[in-house]
N, CA, C and O atoms as a GROMACS GRO file, in nm:
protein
  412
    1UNK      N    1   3.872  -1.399  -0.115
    1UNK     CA    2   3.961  -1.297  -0.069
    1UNK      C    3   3.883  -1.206   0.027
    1UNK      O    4   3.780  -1.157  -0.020
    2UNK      N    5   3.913  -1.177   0.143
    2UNK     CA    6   3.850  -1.093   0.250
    2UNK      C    7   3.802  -0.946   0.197
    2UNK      O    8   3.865  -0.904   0.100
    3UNK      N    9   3.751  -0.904   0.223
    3UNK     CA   10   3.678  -0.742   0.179
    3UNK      C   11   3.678  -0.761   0.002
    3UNK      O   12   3.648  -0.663  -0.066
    4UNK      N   13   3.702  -0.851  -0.043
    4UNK     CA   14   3.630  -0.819  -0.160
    4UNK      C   15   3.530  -0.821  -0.236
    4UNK      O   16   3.524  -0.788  -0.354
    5UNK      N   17   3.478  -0.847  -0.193
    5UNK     CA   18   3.299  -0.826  -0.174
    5UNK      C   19   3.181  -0.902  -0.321
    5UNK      O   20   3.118  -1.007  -0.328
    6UNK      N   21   3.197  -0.806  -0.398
    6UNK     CA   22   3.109  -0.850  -0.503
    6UNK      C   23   3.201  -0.879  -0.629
    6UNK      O   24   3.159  -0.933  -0.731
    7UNK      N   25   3.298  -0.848  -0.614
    7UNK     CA   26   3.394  -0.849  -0.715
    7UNK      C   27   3.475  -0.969  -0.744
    7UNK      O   28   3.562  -0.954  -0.830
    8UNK      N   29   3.466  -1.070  -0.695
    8UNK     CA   30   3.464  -1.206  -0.712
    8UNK      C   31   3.423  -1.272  -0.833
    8UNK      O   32   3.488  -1.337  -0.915
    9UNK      N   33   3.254  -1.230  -0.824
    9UNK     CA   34   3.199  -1.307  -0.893
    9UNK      C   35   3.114  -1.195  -1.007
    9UNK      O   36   3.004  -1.225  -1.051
   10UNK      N   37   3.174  -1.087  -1.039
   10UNK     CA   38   3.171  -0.998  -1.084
   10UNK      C   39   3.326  -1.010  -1.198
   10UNK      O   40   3.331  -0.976  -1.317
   11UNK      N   41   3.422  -1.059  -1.126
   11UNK     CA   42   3.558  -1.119  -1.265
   11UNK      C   43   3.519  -1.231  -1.312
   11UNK      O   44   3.541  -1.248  -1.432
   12UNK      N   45   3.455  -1.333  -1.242
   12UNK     CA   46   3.480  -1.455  -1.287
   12UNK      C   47   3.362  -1.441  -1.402
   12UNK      O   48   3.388  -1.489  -1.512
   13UNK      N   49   3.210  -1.367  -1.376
   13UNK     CA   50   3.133  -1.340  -1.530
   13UNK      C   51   3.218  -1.278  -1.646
   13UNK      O   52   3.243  -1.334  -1.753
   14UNK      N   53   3.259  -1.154  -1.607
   14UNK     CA   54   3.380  -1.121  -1.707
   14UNK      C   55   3.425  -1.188  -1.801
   14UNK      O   56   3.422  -1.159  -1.921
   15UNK      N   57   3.494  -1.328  -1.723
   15UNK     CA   58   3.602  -1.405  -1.783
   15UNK      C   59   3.512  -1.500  -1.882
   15UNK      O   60   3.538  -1.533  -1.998
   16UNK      N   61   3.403  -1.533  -1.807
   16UNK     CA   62   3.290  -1.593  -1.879
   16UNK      C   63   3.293  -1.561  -2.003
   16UNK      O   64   3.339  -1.628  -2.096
   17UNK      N   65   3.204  -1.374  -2.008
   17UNK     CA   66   3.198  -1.306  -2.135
   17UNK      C   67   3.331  -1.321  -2.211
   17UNK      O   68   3.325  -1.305  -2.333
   18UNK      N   69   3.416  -1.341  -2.172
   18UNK     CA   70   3.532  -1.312  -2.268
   18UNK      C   71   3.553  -1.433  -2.377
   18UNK      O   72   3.613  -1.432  -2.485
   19UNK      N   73   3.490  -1.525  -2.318
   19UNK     CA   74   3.519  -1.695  -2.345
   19UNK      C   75   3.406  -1.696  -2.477
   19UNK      O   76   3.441  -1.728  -2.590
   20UNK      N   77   3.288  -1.661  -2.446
   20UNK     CA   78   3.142  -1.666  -2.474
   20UNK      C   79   3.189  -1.547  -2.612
   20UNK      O   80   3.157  -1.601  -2.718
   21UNK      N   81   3.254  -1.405  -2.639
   21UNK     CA   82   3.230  -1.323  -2.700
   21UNK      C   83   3.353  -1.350  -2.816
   21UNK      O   84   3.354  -1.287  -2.922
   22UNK      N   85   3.447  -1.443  -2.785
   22UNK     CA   86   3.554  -1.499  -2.901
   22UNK      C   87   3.529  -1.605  -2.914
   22UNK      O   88   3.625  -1.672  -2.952
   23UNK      N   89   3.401  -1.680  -2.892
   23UNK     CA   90   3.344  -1.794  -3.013
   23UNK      C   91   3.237  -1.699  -3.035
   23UNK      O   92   3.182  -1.735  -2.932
   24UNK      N   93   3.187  -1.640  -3.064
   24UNK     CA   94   3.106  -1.541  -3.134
   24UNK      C   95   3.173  -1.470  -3.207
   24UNK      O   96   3.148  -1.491  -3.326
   25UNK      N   97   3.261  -1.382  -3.184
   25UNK     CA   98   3.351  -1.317  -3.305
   25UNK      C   99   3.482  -1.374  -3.376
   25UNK      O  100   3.531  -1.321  -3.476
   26UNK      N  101   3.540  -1.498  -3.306
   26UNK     CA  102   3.618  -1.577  -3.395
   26UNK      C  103   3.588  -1.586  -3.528
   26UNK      O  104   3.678  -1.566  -3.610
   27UNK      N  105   3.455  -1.619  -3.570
   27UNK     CA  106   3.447  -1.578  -3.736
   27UNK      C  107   3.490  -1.507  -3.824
   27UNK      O  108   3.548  -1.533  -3.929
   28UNK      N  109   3.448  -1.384  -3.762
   28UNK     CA  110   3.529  -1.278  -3.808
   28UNK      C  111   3.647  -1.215  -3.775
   28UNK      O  112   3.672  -1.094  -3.778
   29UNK      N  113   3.728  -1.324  -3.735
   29UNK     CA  114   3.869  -1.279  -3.744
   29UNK      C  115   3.922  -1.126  -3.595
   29UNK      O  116   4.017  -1.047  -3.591
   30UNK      N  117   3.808  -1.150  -3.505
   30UNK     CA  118   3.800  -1.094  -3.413
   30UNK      C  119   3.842  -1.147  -3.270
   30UNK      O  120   3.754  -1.214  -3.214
   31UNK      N  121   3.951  -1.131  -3.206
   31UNK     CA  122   4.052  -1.182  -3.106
   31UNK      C  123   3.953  -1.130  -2.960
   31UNK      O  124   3.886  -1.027  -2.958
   32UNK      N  125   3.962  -1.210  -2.867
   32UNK     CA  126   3.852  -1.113  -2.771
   32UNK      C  127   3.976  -1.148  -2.620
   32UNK      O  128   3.998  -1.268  -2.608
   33UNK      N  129   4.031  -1.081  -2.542
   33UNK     CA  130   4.100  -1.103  -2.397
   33UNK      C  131   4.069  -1.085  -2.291
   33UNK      O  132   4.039  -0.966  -2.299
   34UNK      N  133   4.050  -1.113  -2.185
   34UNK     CA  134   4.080  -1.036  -2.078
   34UNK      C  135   4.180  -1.052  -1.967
   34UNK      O  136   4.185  -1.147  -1.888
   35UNK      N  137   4.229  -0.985  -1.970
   35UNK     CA  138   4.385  -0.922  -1.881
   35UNK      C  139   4.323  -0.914  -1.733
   35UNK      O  140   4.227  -0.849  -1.693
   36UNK      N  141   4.388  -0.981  -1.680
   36UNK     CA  142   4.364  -1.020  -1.515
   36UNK      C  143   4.503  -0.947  -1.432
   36UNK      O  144   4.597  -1.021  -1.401
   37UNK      N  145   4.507  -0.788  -1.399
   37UNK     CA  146   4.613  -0.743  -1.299
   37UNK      C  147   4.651  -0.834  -1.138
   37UNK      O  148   4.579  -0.902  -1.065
   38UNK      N  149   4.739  -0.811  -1.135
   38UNK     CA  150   4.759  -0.821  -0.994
   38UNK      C  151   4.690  -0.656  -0.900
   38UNK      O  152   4.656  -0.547  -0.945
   39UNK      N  153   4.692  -0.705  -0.772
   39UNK     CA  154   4.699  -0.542  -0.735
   39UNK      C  155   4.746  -0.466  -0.739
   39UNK      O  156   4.864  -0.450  -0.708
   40UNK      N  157   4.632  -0.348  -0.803
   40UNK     CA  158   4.746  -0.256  -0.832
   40UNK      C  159   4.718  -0.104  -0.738
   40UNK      O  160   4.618  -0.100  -0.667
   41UNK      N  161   4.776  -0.030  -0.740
   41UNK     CA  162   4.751   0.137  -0.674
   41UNK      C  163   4.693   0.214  -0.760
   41UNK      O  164   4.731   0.275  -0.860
   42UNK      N  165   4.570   0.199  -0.691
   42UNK     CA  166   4.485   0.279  -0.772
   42UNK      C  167   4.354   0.366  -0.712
   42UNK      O  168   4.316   0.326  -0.602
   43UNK      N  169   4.292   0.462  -0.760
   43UNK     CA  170   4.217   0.532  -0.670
   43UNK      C  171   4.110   0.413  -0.660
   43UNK      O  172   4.099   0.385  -0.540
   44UNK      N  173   4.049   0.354  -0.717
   44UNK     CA  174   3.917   0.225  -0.705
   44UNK      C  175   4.000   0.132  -0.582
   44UNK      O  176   3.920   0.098  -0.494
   45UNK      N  177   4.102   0.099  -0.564
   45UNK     CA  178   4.138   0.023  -0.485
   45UNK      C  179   4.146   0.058  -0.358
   45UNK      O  180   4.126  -0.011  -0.259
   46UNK      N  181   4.187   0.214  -0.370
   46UNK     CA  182   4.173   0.237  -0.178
   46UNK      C  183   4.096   0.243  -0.138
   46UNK      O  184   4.097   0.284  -0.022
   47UNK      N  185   3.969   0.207  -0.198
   47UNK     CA  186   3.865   0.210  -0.099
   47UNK      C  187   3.839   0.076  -0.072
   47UNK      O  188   3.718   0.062  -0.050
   48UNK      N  189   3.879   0.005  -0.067
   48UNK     CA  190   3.890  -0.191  -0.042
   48UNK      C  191   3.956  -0.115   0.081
   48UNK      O  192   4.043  -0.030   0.100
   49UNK      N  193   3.841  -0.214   0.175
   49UNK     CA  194   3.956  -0.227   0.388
   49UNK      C  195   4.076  -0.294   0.304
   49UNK      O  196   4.089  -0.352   0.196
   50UNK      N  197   4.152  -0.257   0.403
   50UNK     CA  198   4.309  -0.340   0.371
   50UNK      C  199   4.359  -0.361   0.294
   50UNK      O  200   4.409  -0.473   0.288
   51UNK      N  201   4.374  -0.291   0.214
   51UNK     CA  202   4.434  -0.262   0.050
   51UNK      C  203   4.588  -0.252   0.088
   51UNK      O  204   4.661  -0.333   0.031
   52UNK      N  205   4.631  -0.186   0.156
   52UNK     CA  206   4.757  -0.220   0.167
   52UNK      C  207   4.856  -0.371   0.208
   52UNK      O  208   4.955  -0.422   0.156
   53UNK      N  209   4.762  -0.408   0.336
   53UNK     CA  210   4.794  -0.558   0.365
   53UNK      C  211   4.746  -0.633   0.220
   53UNK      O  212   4.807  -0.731   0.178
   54UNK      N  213   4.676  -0.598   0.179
   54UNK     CA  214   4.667  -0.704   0.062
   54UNK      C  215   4.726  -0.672  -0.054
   54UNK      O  216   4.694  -0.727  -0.160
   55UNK      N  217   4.817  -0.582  -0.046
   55UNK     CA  218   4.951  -0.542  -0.138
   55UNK      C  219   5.050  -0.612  -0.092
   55UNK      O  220   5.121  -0.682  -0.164
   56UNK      N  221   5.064  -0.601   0.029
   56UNK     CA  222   5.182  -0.697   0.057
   56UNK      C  223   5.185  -0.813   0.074
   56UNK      O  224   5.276  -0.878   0.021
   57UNK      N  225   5.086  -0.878   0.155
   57UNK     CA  226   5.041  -1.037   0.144
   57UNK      C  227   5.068  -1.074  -0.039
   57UNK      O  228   5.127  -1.176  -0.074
   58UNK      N  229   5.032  -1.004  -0.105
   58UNK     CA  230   5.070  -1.020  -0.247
   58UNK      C  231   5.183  -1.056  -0.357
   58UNK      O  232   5.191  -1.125  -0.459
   59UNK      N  233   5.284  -0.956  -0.262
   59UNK     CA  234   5.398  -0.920  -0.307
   59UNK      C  235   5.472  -1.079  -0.221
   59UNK      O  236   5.527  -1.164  -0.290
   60UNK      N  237   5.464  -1.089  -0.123
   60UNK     CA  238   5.507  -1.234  -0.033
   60UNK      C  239   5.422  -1.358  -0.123
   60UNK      O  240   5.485  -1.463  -0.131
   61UNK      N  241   5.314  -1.356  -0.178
   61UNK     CA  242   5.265  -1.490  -0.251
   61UNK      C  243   5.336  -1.517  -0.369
   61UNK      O  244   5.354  -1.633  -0.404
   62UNK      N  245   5.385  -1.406  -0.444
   62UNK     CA  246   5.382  -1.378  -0.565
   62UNK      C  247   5.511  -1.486  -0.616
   62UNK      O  248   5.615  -1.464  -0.555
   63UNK      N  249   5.519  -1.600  -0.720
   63UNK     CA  250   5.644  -1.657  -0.734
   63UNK      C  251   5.759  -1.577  -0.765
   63UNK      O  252   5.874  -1.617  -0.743
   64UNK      N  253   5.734  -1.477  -0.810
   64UNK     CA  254   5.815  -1.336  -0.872
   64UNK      C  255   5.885  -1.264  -0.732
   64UNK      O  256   6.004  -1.234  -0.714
   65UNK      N  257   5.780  -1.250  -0.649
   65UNK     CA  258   5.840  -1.187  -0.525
   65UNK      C  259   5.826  -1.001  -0.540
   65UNK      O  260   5.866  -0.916  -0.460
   66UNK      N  261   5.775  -0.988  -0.634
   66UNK     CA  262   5.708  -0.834  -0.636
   66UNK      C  263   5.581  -0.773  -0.671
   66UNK      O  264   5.498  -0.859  -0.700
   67UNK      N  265   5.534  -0.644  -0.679
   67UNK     CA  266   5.428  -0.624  -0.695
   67UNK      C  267   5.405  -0.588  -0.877
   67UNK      O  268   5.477  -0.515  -0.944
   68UNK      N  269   5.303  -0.651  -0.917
   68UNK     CA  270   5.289  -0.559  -1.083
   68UNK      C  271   5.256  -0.424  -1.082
   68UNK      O  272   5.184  -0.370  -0.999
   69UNK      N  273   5.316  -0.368  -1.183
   69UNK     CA  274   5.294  -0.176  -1.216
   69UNK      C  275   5.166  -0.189  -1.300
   69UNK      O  276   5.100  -0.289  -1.327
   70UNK      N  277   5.147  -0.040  -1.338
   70UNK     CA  278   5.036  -0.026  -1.479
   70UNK      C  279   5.140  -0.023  -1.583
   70UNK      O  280   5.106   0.037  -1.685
   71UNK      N  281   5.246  -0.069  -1.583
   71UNK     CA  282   5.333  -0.073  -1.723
   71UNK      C  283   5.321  -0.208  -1.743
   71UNK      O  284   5.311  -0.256  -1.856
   72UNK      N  285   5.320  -0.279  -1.633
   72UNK     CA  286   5.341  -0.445  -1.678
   72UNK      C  287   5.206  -0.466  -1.714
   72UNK      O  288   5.207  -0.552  -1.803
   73UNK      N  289   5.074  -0.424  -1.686
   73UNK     CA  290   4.985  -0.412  -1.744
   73UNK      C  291   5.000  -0.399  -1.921
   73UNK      O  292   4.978  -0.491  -2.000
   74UNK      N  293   5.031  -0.300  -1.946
   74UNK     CA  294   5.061  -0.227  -2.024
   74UNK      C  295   5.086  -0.296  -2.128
   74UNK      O  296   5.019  -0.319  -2.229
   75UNK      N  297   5.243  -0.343  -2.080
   75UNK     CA  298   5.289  -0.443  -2.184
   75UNK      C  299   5.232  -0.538  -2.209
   75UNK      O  300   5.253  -0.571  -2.325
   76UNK      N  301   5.131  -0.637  -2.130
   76UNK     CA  302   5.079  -0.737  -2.187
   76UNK      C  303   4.985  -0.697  -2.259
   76UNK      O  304   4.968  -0.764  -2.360
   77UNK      N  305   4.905  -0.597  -2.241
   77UNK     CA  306   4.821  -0.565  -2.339
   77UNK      C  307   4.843  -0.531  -2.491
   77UNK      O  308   4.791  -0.577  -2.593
   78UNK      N  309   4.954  -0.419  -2.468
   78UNK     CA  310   5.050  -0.435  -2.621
   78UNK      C  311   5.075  -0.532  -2.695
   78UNK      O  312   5.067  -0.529  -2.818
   79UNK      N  313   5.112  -0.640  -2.619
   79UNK     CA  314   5.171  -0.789  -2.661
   79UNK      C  315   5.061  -0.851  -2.738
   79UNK      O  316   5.077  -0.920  -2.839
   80UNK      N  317   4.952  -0.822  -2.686
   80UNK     CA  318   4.810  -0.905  -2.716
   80UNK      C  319   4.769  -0.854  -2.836
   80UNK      O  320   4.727  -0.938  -2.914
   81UNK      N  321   4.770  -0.722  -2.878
   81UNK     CA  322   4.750  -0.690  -3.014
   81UNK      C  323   4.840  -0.674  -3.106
   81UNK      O  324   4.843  -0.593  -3.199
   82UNK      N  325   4.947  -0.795  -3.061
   82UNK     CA  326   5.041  -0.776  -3.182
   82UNK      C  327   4.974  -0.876  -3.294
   82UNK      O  328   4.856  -0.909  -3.297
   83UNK      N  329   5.091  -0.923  -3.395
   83UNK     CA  330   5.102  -1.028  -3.443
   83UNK      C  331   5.115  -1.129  -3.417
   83UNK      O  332   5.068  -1.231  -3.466
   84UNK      N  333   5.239  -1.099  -3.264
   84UNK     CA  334   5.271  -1.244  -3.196
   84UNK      C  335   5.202  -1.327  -3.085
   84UNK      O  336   5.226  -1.428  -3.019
   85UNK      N  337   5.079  -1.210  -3.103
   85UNK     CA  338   4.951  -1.309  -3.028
   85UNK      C  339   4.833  -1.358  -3.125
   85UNK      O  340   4.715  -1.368  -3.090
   86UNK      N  341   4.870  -1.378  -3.220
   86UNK     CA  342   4.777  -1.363  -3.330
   86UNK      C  343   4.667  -1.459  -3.352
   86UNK      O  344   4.570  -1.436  -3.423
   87UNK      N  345   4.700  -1.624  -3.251
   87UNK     CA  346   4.645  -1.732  -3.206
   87UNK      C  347   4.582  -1.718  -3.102
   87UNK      O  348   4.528  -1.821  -3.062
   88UNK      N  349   4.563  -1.595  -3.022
   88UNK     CA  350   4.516  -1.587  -2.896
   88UNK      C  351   4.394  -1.571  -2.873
   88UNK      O  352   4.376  -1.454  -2.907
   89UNK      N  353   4.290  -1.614  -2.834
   89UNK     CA  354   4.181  -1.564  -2.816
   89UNK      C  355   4.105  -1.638  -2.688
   89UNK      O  356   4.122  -1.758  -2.668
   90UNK      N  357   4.038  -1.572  -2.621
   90UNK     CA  358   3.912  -1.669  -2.542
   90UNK      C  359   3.993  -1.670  -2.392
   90UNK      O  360   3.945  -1.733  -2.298
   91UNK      N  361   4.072  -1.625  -2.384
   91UNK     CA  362   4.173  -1.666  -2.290
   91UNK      C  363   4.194  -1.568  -2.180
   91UNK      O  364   4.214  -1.468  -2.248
   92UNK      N  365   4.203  -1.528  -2.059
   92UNK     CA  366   4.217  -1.467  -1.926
   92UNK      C  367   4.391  -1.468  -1.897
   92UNK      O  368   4.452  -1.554  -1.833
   93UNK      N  369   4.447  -1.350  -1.960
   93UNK     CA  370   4.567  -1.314  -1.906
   93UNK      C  371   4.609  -1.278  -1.783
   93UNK      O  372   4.566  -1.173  -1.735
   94UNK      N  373   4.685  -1.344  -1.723
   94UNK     CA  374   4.734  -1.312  -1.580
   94UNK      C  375   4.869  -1.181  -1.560
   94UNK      O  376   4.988  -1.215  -1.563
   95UNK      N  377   4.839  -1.071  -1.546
   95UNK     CA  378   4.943  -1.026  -1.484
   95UNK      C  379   4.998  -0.971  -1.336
   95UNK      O  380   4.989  -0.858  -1.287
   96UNK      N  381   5.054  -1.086  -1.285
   96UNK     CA  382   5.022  -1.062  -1.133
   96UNK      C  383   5.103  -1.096  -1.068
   96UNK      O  384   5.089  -1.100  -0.946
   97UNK      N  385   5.246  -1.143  -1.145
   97UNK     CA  386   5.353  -1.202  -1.084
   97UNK      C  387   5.362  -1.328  -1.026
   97UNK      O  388   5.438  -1.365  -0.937
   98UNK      N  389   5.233  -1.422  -1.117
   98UNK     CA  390   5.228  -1.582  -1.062
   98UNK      C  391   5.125  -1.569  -0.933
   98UNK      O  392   5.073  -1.678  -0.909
   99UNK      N  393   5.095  -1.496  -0.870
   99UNK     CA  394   4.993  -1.499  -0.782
   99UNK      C  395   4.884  -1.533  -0.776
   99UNK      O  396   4.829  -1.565  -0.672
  100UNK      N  397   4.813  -1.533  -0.931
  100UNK     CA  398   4.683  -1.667  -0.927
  100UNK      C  399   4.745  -1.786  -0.887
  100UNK      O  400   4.685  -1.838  -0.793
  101UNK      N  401   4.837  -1.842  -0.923
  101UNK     CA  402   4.851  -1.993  -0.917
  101UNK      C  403   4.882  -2.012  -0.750
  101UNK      O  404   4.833  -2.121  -0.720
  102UNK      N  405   4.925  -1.968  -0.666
  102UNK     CA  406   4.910  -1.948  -0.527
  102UNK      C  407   4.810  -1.986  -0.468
  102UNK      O  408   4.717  -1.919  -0.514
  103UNK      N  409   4.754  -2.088  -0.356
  103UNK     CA  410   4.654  -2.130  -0.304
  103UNK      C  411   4.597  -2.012  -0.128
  103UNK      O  412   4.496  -2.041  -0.064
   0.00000   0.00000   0.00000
């Protein structure tokens, strides 16, 4: 992705740790996630060149056809510490309106 600099490969360790830290705490009955936003509006983000074009290039990839809030955030995170994620672990949540799967 253009201007995004170190942060590439700065999520993809992340996602690593996340993988790596719920077969380590799976024993103990310890669920580990990480929640992958779409772009969102945020003060860390305006300072990315072209944060806006890459809001909208976004919103046009997206199979959804819009942009995610910090509520849709929100909710998946809620979701994740319910009960009805209770099988979940190790796993990289997308909330982004289908826009990972986009080439």
């Amino acid at each position: 992705m253009p201007n995004y600099n170190v942060m590439g490969p700065v999520k993809a360790a992340l996602e690593a740790s996340c993988r790596y830290l719920a077969y380590e705490l799976g024993p103990k009955a310890i669920r580990v996630h990480a929640v992958s936003p779409g772009p969102l509006k945020t003060r860390a983000a305006s300072g990315l060149k072209d944060f806006d074009l890459l809001l909208t290039e976004a919103a046009h990839k997206a199979p959804l056809g819009e942009l995610v809030d910090i509520m849709d955030v929100g909710f998946a995170c809620a979701y994740l510490a319910t009960p009805f994620a209770r099988r979940i672990s190790g796993s990289t949540v997308y909330v982004d309106g289908g826009v990972h799967i986009m080439a």
